[in-house]
Structure formats: structure tokens, C-alpha cells
C-alpha positions in Angstrom: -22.9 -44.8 61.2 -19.2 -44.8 59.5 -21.4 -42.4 56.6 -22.0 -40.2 59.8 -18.4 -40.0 60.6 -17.7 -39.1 57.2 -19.4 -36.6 56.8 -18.5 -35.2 60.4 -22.2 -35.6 62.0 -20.2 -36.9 64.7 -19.1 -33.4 65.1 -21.9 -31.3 64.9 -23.4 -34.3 67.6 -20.5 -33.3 69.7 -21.2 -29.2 69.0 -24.7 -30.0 70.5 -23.7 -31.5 73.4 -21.0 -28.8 74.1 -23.7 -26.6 74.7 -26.2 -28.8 77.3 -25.7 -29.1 81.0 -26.4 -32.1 82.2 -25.3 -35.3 81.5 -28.3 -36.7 80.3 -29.0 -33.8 78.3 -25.7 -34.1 76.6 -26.2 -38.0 76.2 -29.6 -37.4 74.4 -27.5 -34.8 71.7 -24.5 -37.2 70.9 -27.9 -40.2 70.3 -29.8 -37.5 68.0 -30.3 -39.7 64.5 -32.2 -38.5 61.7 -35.6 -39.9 61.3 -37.7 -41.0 58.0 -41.1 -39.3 60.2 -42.4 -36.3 58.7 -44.5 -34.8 61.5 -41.3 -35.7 63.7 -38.8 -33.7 61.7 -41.5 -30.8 61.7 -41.7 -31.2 65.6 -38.5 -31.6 66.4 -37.4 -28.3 63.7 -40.2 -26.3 65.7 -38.9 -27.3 69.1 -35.6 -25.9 67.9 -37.2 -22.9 66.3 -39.1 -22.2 69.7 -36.1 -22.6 71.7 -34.1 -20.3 69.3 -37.2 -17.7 69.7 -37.0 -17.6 73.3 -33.3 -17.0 73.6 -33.0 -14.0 71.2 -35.8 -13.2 73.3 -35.8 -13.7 76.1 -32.0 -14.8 77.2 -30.4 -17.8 78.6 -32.2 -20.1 80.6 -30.9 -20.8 84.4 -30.5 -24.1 83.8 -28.5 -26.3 86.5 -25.8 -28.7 85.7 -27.3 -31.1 88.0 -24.3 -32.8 88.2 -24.5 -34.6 91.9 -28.0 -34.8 91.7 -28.6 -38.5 90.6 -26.3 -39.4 93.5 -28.4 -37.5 96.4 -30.8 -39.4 94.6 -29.5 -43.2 95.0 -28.4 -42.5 98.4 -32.0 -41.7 99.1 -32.8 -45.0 97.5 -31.0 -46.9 99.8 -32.4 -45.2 102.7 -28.5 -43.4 103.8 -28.5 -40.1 105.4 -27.6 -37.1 103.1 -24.4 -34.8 104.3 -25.1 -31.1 104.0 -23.7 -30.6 100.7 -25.7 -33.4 99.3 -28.8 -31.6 101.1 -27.1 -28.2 99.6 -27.1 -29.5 96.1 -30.4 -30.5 95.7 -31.7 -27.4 97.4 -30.0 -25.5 95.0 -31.5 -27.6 92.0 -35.0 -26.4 93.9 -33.5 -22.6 93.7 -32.8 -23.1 89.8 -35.9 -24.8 89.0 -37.8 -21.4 90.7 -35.9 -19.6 88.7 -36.1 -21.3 85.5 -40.3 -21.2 86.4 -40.3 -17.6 86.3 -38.2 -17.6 83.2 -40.4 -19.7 81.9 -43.4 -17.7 82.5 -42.0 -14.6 81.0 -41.1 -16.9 77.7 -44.7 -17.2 77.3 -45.2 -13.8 75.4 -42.8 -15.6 72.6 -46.0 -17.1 71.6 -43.8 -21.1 72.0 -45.2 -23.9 73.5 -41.6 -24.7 75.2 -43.0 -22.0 77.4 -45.5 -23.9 78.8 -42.8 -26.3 80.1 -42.9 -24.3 83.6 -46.5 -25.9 84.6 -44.6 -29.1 85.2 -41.9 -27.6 87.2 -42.8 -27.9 91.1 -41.7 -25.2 93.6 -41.6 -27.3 96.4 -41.4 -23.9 98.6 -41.7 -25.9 101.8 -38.8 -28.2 101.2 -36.8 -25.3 99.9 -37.3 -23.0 103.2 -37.0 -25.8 105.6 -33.6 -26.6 103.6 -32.3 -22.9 103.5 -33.4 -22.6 107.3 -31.1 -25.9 108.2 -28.4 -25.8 106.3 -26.0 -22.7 105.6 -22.8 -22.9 104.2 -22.1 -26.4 104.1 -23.0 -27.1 107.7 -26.2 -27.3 109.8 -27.1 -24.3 111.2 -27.2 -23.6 115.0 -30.8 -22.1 114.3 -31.8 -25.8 112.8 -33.4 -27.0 116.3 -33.7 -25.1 119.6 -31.5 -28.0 121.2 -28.6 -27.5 118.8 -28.5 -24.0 119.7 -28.4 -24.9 123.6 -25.6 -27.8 122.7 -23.4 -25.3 121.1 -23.6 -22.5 123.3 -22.7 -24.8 126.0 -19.5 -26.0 124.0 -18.4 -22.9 123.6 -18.4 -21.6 127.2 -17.1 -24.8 128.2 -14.1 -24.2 125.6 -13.4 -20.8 126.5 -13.3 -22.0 130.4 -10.5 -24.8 129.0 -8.8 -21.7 127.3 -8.8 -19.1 130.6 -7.6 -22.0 133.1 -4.9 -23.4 130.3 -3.9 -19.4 129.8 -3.3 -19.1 133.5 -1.0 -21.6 133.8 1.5 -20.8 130.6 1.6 -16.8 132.2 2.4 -18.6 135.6 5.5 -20.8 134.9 7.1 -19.7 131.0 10.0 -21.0 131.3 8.3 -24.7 131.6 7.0 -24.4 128.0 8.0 -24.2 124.4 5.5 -21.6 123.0 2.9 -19.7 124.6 0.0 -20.3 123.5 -2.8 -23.2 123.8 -2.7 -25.6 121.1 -5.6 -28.3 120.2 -4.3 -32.1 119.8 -6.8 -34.7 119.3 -9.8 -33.3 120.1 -8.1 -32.0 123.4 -6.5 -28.5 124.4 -3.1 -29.0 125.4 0.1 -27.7 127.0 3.5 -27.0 125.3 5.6 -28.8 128.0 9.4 -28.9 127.2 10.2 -32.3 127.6 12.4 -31.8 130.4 9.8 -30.0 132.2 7.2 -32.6 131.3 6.6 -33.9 135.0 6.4 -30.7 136.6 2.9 -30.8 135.0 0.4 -33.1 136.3 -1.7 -34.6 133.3 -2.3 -36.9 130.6 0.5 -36.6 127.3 -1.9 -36.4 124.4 0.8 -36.2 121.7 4.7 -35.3 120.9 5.9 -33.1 118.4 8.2 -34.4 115.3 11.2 -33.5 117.1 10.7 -35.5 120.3 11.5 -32.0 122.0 7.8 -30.6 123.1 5.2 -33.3 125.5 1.4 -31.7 124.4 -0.4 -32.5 128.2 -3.4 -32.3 128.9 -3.7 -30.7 132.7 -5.3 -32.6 135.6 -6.6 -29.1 136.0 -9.2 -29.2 133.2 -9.8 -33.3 132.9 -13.1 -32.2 133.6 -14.1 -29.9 131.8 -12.6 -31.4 128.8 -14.9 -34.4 129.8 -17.8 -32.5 130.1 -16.9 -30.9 126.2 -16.3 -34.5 124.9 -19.9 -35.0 126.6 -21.4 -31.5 125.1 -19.6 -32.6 121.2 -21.2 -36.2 121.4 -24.5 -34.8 121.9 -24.0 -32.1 119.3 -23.0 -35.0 117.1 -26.1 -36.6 117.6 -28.6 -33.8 117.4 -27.0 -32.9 113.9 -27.3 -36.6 112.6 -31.1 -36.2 113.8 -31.6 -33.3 111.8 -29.8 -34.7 108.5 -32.2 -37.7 108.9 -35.2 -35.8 109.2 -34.0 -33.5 106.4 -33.2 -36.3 104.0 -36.6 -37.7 105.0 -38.2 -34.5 103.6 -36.6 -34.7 100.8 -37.1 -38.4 100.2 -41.3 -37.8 100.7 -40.7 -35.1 98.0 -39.2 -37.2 95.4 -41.5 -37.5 93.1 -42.1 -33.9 91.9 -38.2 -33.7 92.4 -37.8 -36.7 89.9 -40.5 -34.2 87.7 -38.5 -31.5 87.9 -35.2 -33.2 86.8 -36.8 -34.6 83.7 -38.3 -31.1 82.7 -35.3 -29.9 83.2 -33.1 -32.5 81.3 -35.8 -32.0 78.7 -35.6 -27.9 78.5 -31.8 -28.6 78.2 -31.9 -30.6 75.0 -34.2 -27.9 74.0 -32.3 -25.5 74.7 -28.8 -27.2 73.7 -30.4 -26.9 70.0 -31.4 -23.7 69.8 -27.6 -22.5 71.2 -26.4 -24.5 68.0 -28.7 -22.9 66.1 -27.8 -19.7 66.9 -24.0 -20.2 67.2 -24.1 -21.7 63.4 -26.5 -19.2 62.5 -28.6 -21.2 61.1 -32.1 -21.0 59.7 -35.1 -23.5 60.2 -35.8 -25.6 56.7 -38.8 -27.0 54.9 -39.2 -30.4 54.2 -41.1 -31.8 51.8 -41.6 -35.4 50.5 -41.4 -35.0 46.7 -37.6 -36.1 46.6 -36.2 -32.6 46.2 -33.4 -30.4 48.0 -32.6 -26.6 47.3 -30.4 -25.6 48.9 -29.6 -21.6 49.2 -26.8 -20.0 50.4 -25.5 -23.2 52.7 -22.7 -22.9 54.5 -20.8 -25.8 55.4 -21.1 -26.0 59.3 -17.5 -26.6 60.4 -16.1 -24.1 57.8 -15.3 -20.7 59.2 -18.7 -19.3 58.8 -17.6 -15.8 57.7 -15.2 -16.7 55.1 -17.0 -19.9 53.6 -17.9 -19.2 49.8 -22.0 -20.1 50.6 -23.1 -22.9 48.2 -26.6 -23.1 45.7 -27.7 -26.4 45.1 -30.7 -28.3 43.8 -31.5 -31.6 42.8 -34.6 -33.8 42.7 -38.2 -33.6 40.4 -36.9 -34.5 36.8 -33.3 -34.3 37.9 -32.0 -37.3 40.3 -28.0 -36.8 39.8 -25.8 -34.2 39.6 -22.3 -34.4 38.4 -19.8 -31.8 39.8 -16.4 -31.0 37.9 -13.7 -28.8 37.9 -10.1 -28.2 39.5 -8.4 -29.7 42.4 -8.8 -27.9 45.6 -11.8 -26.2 44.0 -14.4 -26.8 46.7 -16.2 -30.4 45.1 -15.8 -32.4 47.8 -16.5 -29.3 50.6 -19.6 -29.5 48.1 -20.4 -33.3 48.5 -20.1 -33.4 52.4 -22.4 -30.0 52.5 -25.5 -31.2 51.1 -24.9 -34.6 52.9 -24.4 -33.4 56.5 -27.0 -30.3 56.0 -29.6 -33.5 55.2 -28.6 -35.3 58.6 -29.2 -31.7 60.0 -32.5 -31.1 59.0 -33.9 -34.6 59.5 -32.5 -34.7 62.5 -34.5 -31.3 63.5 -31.6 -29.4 63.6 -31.5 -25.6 61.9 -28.8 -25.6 59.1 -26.4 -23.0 58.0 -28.6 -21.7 55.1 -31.1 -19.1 54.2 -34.8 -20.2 55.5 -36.3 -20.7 51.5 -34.3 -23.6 51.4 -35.7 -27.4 51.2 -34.6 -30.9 52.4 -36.4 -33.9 52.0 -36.1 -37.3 53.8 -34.0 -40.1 53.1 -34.2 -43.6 54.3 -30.0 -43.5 54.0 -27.6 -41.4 53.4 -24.9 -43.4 51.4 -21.3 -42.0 50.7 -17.8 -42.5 49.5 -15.5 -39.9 50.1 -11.7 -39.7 50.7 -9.1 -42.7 50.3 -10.5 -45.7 51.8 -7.5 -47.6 51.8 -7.2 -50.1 54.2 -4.1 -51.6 55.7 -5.6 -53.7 57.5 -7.6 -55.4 54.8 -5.3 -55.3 52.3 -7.0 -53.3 50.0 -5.9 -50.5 47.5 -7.5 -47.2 47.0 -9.3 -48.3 44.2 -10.5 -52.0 45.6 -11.6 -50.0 48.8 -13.6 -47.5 46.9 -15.3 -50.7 44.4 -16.0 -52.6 47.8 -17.5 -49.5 49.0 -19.5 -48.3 46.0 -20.9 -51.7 45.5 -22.5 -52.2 49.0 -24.1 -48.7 49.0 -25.4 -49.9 45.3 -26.8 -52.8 46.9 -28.3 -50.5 49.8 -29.7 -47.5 48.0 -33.4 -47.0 46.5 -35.2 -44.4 45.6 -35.9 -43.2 49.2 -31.2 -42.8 49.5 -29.4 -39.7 48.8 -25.9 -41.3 47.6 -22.3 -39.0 47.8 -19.5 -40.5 45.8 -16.0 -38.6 45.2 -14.1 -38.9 42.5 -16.2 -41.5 40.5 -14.0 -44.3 38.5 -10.4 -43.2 39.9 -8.1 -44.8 41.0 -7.6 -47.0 37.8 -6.9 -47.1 33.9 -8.7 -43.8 33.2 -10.8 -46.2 30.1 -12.1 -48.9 32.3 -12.8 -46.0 35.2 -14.8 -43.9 32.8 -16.7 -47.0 31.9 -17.0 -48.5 35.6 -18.3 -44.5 36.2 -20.9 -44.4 33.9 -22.2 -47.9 34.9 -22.3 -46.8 37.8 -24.4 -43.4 36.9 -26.5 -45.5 34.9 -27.4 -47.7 38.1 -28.2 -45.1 40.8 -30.5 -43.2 38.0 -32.4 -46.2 37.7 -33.1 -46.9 41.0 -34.5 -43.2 41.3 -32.2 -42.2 44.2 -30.9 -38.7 44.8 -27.0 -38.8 43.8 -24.0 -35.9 43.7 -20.8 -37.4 42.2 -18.1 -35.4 41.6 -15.6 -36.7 39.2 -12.7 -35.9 36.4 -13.9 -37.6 33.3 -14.6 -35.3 30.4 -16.9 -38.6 28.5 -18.7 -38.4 31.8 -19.5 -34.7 31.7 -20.3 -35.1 27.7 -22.6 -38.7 29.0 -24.3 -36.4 32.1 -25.5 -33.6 29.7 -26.9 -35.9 27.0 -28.4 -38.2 30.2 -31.8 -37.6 30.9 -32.1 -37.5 34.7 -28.6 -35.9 34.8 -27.3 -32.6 35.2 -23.1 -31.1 34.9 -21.9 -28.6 37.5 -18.8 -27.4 38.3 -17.1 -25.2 40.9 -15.9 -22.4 39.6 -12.3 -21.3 38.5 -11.0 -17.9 38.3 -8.5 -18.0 35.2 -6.8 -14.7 36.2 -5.4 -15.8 40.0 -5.3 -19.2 39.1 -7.2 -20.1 41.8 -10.5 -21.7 42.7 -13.7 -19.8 43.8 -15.3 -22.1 45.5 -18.8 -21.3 44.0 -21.0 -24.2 42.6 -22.1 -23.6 39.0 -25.0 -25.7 38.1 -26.0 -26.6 34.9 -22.3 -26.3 33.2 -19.4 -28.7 33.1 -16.0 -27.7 34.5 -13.0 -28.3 33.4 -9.8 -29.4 35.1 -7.7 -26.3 33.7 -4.2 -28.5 34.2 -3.1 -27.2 30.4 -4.1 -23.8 31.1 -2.7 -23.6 34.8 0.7 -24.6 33.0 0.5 -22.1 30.2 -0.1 -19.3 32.6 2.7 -20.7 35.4 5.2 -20.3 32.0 5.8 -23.7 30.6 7.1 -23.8 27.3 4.5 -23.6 24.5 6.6 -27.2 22.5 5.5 -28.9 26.0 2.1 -27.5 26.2 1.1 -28.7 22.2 2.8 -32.3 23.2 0.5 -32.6 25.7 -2.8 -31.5 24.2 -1.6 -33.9 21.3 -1.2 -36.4 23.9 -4.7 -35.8 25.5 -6.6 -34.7 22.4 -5.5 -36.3 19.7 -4.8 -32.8 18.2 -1.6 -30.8 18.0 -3.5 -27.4 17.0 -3.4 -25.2 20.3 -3.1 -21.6 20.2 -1.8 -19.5 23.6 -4.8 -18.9 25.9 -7.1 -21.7 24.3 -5.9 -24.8 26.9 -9.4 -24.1 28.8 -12.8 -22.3 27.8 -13.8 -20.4 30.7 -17.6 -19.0 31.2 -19.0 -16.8 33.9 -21.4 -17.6 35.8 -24.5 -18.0 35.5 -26.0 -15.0 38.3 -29.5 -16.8 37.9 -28.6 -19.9 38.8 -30.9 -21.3 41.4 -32.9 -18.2 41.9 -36.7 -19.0 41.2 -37.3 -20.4 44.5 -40.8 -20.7 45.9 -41.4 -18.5 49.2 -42.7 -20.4 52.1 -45.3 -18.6 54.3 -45.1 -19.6 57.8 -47.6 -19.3 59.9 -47.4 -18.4 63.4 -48.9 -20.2 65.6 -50.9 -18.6 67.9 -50.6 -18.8 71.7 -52.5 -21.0 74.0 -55.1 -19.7 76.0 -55.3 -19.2 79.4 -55.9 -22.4 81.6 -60.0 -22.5 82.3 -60.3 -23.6 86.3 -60.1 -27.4 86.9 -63.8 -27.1 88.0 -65.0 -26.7 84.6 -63.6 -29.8 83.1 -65.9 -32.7 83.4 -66.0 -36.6 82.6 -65.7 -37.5 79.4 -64.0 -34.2 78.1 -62.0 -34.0 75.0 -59.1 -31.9 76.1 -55.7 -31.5 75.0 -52.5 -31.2 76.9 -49.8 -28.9 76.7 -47.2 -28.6 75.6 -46.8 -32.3 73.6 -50.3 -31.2 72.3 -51.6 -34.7 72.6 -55.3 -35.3 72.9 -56.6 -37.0 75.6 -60.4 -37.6 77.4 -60.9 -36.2 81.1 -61.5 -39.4 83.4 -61.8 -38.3 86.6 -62.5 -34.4 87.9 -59.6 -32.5 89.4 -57.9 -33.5 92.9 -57.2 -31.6 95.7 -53.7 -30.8 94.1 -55.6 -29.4 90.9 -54.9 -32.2 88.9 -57.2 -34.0 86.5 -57.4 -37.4 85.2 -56.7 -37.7 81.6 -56.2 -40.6 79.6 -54.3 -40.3 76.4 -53.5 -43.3 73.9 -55.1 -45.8 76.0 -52.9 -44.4 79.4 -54.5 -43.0 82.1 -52.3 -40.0 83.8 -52.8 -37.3 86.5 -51.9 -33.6 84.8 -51.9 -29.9 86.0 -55.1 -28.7 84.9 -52.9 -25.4 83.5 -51.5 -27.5 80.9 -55.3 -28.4 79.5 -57.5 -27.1 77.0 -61.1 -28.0 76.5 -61.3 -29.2 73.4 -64.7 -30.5 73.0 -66.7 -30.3 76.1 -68.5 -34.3 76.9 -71.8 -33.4 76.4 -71.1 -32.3 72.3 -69.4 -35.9 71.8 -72.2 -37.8 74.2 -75.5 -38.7 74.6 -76.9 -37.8 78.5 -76.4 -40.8 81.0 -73.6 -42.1 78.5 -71.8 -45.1 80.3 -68.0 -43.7 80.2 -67.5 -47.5 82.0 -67.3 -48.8 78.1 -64.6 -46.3 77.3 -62.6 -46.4 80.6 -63.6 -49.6 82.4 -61.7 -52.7 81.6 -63.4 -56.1 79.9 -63.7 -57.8 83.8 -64.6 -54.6 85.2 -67.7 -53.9 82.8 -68.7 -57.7 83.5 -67.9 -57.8 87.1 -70.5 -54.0 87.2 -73.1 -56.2 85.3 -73.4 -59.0 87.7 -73.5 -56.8 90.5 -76.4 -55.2 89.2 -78.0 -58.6 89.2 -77.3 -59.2 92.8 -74.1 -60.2 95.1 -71.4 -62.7 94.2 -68.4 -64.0 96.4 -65.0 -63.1 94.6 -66.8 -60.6 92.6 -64.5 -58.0 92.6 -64.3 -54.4 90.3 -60.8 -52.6 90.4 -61.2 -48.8 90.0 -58.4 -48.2 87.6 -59.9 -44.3 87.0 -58.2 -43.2 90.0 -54.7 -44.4 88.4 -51.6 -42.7 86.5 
């Protein structure tokens, strides 16, 4: 996990997430690891491609948020009554999950099996209306129940008679009270008696004001009425309570295919969540092969600015397991290093990566790197013991299934006992057959990687007339690190530059311009690159009814594609029993396809009891066949999920 961190997967995890909805989704992205399966990088890179499909498409899917769902949902669990904007939530979820049905079904002409998503996403029409009908704005509706209706019409003539008599009597004596209008204290409509005035009224002081100065009283004069309005909002109280209940009762016998729905949807939103990263990155779906080989074309580190980022060609892998990258500070090598690294955790992970299509990944058991300081405080340790403790447990670790990242191989230390700690080192990872990219300053090493069989120079390139780095990777020549030559050009004195060429060569000839050879590049590099064909797949078939699919069927479902054998003919609900891997589960007969119909794969009068019957079962059948026996008894496990 720390290799993750350094080479910011963390980030693109947390890129992912950005763009999901609900908190599950979101949890799934930020758990996404790469995986060593083949056929599971190739399904989870088509998911990603099928979801990118359908939003150039297409558009963006309604997805909900879904954030107060799972609470409506553990209220329900303990048997509490929903409020109305617990009832209003999950209708709306129902609303969105129509909606996302419909876009669903127009994202079948895409030709993707995501499409096919929308047979497992229930309407639930009923619960929907009866919802809708019930509740409006927050509130239950007066139209949810005929007595309602009555209740409230009741407190509102009631009120309004409180209001008339109340109105009478501040017209009749004004100067008794402090403002002239009815106001509502406690649940009860009230007076503004000054407080010397306060017993010229007959009634009940409900309340005072801040200042002591105004008595709210409740008249004798409308004791009853306000009773029978206390009466009229208790039973309004009550009748809305019934209706919750029996609303959250609904909703709890629909739970199931509401439960359904939510995991379709977190599922689409995953989906979804990479395809958006896909696009935002533009990015490009990758081959994988397993012949220990990467080319890379035209990457693009991710968290680079992706318009300005200098792309990057890179291979590795067949005869060639190392590559050693030279040249300048600041000239792109480790950029270079942490690209093919994270782009690997990309595409294993089934993520599209910043690069043209043509390129290829393969799959490694780790990714092992050392890049940046790695001194540690805490442990005591100096930049170079940090990056020897490092180096030396990913040596331990790696095989030749480990791609391996080191920066700045053997510094740190006496340059003599670095370059000899560096090519030890080199000489270890090429034995063990692993993929490696080491960047380093050495010139022994470049001379020992060109004369190393396995081995391969490459440097980024430098551009001698702006002094300053290009940023393009150069494979197949060594770079230099162009300190005598950056000096000679920034004006230092020629005495000072023949001292130190002396001092580093052993030679005190140097002419003006001769402190670095500089080549162009290579415009070929990396360019015979084998096209991949893809093929499209084509798009499943319409549905046949769920008549037509009979006992002992070979069918298979959509959209996981798994293959399964028909158990038991469709239900009133147009589901058919299906068991797959051993599991027996009730499915939509939309998401089936006949695959081999029973009577090609069985004789006539086959016993499906031996496939789908247990041990006892088949035993507890054969004695009964025999005759009666007490405690004999067969369990019917066909009708099970």
C-alpha cells in the first residue's frame, strides 16, 4: 500500500470516487486494487469501456445520491414509523430508478451489456402513486384519506369562528389592548390585553410578553371552541400517524425489490464513476497481455496538466527486463518512473489510462518502488540507509511476476561504492527476471547497461540551446548530465571549466562547446507497434417469453454473462429458476438467453433429481418409491433462491 501512495494511486482512488454518488459507490472506488486475474482485468477494462460508450452516447445517467436511504431503511427494520420526508426520500429514489430504467433502455442501442442493468430495476409503480398521492411537500396530503379531509375542513371553520369572535372584541374595546390583531400562543388564539386592562377580560392568561407589559388571554368567550379545535387537531394528529403507518408498511412489504434496486444502482454508480474518469483523463482502454511486456504510447501522466504534459513512449519486457533512464535534473526521469508505475495500477485495476489505445500492460504480482528521500526521523535513518533498507526488502519481495521503480540508483553515498552497490543491484533484479526502470547518474552504469544483455540506456531529453529539459524519453541512448556544458553556456570561465573536466575525467583537453555530446532523437523510437483489432461484441437478443424455457435449460444470464441450468419454469412474476455455480436463484426471464435448449444436452425422461436434488433428497425419493416410511421426509429445495 505505501508503493500506492507513492506513486499517487491514492489519488486517482480519490478522482474516482469524486465522481460517484453514493456512499457505497464511492467506498467501492477508494477499495479498487489491482488484481493478478486476466479475465478480470479484461471485464472490469470492458465495464469501463461500456460505461464510457454509453455516456458519449448517450449522457449522464440520473443516478440518485441516495444519501438517507439506508436510514429509511433501518427505521423500517425496527419496525418505527417513517416521517414524510423519510417517505419523500425513498419515493424519490423510486422516481430516479424509473428514470434511470428508461435511460437504461435507450443505452441498449450502444450495443453494452451495462444496458441490460435496467431488467433488475423494479418500478414499483403502485408504491410510487400511492406515495405521490399521500404525501406532497413534506406533509400528508388532505387528499390522503377521506377522514383527513373532513378533520381539516372542520379545523379550519372552527379557527376562523375563533378568529371572527376574537376580531369582534379588539374592534369593541381598543383602548384595552396593545396591538390589534389576534395572535397564536401555545396552540391557543389569544388577546393582547395591556396588563392594566387584564381583568376587564374574562379568561385564561396563556402567556406574557418579554416586557411584562402585554397578558395574551384566552377569552371565556371562545373556551369552547378552542376546545372543540384542541379536539379536531388531536384527531387530525391521529389520522396522520395512521396513514404514515400504513405508508411505511407499504414500503416495508416492498423491500425487497427496493433493497434490488439500491444495489443496481450502487452498482451502475461504480460503473459509471469509471467511465467519468475515463473520460475526464481522456483516457483510452489498454491491452493486456501476459508475455511480461509494457508499451506504452503517448502516456500521459494522470495528475499532470493533461494539455501541457510532454506524452511519454516507453517499452520494456521480451529480451529486455530493465531500463536505465539518464539525463539532467529536473528533466522529467522520475515524472517518467511514477508514469509507467501508476499507468500499471490503472490498467490492472480496469481503469482506462491516459494513453493512445495500441498501448500494452501486463500484470504484475507487485509493484515495488523507491522514489524520493525516504529519510526518516523517526527511525533515525539517513537518506541513503533509508533508501538500502528500502531497496533490500523489495529485493527480497520481487520475482519475475514484479515490476520494480527505483530513483536515483546508488546515491546518496561515495559515488565508487554507489556505482558498485548500483550495478549489484542491476545485476540482482535481471536475474530474477522482473520488469525494472531505474533512473540513475552513473556514467559506469550507462557504459555497464549498454554492454548488459537484458539491459537497455534511455534518457530524457535535453535541449542544449535553452538550456532546458524536454521532457521526452529517448530509449535506446544514454543521457548525459550536461553540468559542464550548462556552466560553459551560463559563462563560467573556461580555466574553471578544464579544472573540472580534469577533475572528473582524468583529462585536461576540452575544447568550448565539447563539455556534452548532444544527439537528436531518434523519431522512430517506439513506432513498430502491433495494431490490435477489437471486436465488437454484438448485442444480446431479444428476451424469448419465459414459456419457452424449460427444465434442464442451458441458459445464460445477463448481464454478468454467467451460465446457469433452468430449474424450475417461470412464476407468476415471470421469473425462472436458475441455478448457477451450484446456487439456485430466481431471475427475470428478460435477462436469459437459451443457450442450449434440455433436450440437445439430455436423454428423454432424464432424472434432473441427480443434478438438482440433494444426497438425502435422492435417497429419501428412492425409498418412497419402495413404500411409506415415518420421518421420511424430501425438502423441495427447487423452489428456492
Amino acid at each position: 500500500m505505501n508503493n500506492y501512495l507513492t506513486l499517487e494511486f491514492d489519488k486517482i482512488l480519490q478522482q474516482l470516487a469524486d465522481h460517484a454518488l453514493s456512499a457505497i459507490a464511492k467506498a467501492r472506488c477508494l477499495a479498487l486494487v489491482p488484481t493478478l486475474n486476466e479475465a478480470e482485468v479484461g471485464r472490469r477494462l470492458d465495464e469501463t469501456t461500456q460505461a464510457k460508450r454509453i455516456l458519449e452516447q448517450i449522457g449522464t445517467p440520473p443516478l440518485p445520491s441516495m444519501t438517507d436511504l439506508q436510514k429509511v431503511i433501518d427505521l423500517i427494520a425496527i419496525n418505527a414509523m417513517l416521517l414524510p420526508e423519510q417517505i419523500a426520500h425513498a419515493a424519490s429514489f423510486l422516481v430516479s430508478c424509473r428514470r434511470m430504467k428508461t435511460f437504461l433502455e435507450k443505452a441498449k442501442s450502444t450495443d453494452t451489456n451495462i444496458a441490460w442493468y435496467g431488467e433488475s430495476i423494479n418500478k414499483l409503480a403502485e408504491l410510487t402513486n400511492e406515495i405521490d398521492r399521500c404525501i406532497r411537500n413534506g406533509i400528508v396530503a388532505d387528499k390522503a384519506s377521506a377522514r383527513l379531509a373532513d378533520i381539516r375542513h372542520q379545523i379550519d371553520v372552527t379557527t376562523e369562528q375563533i378568529k371572527a369572535k376574537l376580531a369582534a372584541l379588539l374592534r369593541k374595546n381598543k383602548t384595552w389592548f396593545s396591538e390589534s390583531f389576534v395572535s397564536l400562543r401555545n396552540g391557543h388564539y389569544t388577546l393582547p390585553v395591556k396588563r392594566q386592562h387584564k381583568n376587564a377580560v374574562a379568561g385564561s392568561v396563556i402567556d406574557l410578553s418579554q416586557t411584562g407589559g402585554t397578558c395574551f388571554i384566552e377569552p371565556v368567550s371562545v373556551g369552547r371552541l378552542q376546545a372543540e379545535l384542541s379536539t379536531l387537531q388531536i384527531e387530525e394528529d391521529s389520522e396522520v400517524r395512521r396513514i404514515l403507518y400504513s405508508l411505511t408498511a407499504l414500503i416495508c412489504d416492498n423491500l425487497p425489490a427496493i433493497k434490488q434496486n439500491i444495489e443496481t444502482m450502487e452498482t451502475l454508480d461504480f460503473l459509471f464513476a469509471k467511465g467519468k474518469l475515463g473520460l475526464s483523463m481522456k483516457a483510452s482502454s489498454v491491452s493486456i497481455n501476459t508475455e511480461r511486456e509494457i508499451r506504452m504510447l503517448n502516456a500521459r501522466h494522470p495528475l499532470l496538466n493533461l494539455d501541457t504534459a510532454v506524452p511519454l513512449n516507453f517499452e520494456v519486457g521480451k529480451k529486455i527486463n530493465g531500463v536505465v533512464i539518464t539525463g539532467p535534473n529536473t528533466g522529467g526521469k522520475t515524472v517518467a518512473l511514477k508514469t509507467v508505475g501508476l499507468l500499471s495500477l490503472m490498467a490492472q485495476s480496469g481503469l482506462h489510462v491516459p494513453a493512445d489505445e495500441n498501448s500494452i500492460f501486463c500484470l504484475h504480482n507487485l509493484v515495488l518502488c523507491d522514489i524520493g528521500d525516504g529519510q526518516s526521523i523517526t527511525e533515525n535513518l539517513s537518506t541513503f540507509s533509508a533508501h538500502m533498507k528500502s531497496i533490500i526488502e523489495i529485493l527480497r519481495q520481487a520475482n519475475h511476476e514484479s515490476l520494480v521503480l527505483l530513483d536515483e540508483l546508488g546515491s546518496g553515498t561515495d559515488p565508487a561504492e554507489g556505482m558498485g552497490l548500483a550495478i549489484a543491484i542491476l545485476d540482482e533484479l535481471n536475474a530474477k527476471k522482473c520488469l525494472f526502470v531505474v533512473t540513475t547518474h552513473y556514467a559506469e552504469i550507462k557504459e555497464y547497461a549498454a554492454n548488459k544483455p537484458g539491459l537497455v540506456n534511455a534518457r530524457m531529453a535535453f535541449d542544449k540551446e535553452s538550456l532546458l529539459p524536454l521532457y521526452r524519453l529517448e530509449i535506446g541512448e544514454a543521457g548525459e548530465s550536461c553540468a559542464l556544458y550548462i556552466a560553459e553556456r551560463l559563462g563560467m570561465q573556461q580555466h574553471m571549466l578544464r579544472r573540472a573536466h580534469e577533475a572528473a575525467y582524468g583529462n585536461s583537453t576540452l575544447q568550448s562547446g565539447d563539455a556534452i555530446q548532444h544527439r537528436n532523437p531518434d523519431p522512430a523510437q517506439a513506432a513498430q507497434v502491433p495494431q490490435i483489432v477489437k471486436q465488437e461484441k454484438q448485442k444480446p437478443k431479444v428476451q424469448p417469453r419465459s414459456e419457452k424455457f424449460n427444465l434442464g435449460d442451458s441458459v445464460i444470464v445477463y448481464p454478468q454473462k454467467e451460465t446457469g441450468i433452468v430449474y424450475a419454469r417461470a412464476n407468476d412474476k415471470g421469473e425462472i429458476g436458475v441455478q448457477i455455480k451450484g446456487k439456485k436463484k430466481l431471475i427475470n426471464h428478460k435477462r436469459l438467453k437459451l443457450r442450449i435448449a434440455a433436450n440437445e444436452l439430455y436423454p428423454e425422461d432424464y432424472d434432473f433429481s441427480i443434478i438438482f436434488d440433494s444426497v438425502a433428497n435422492r435417497k429419501a425419493r428412492h425409498q418412497l418409491e419402495k413404500g411409506h416410511y415415518e420421518g421420511n421426509v424430501i425438502i423441495n429445495e427447487w423452489d428456492r433462491k
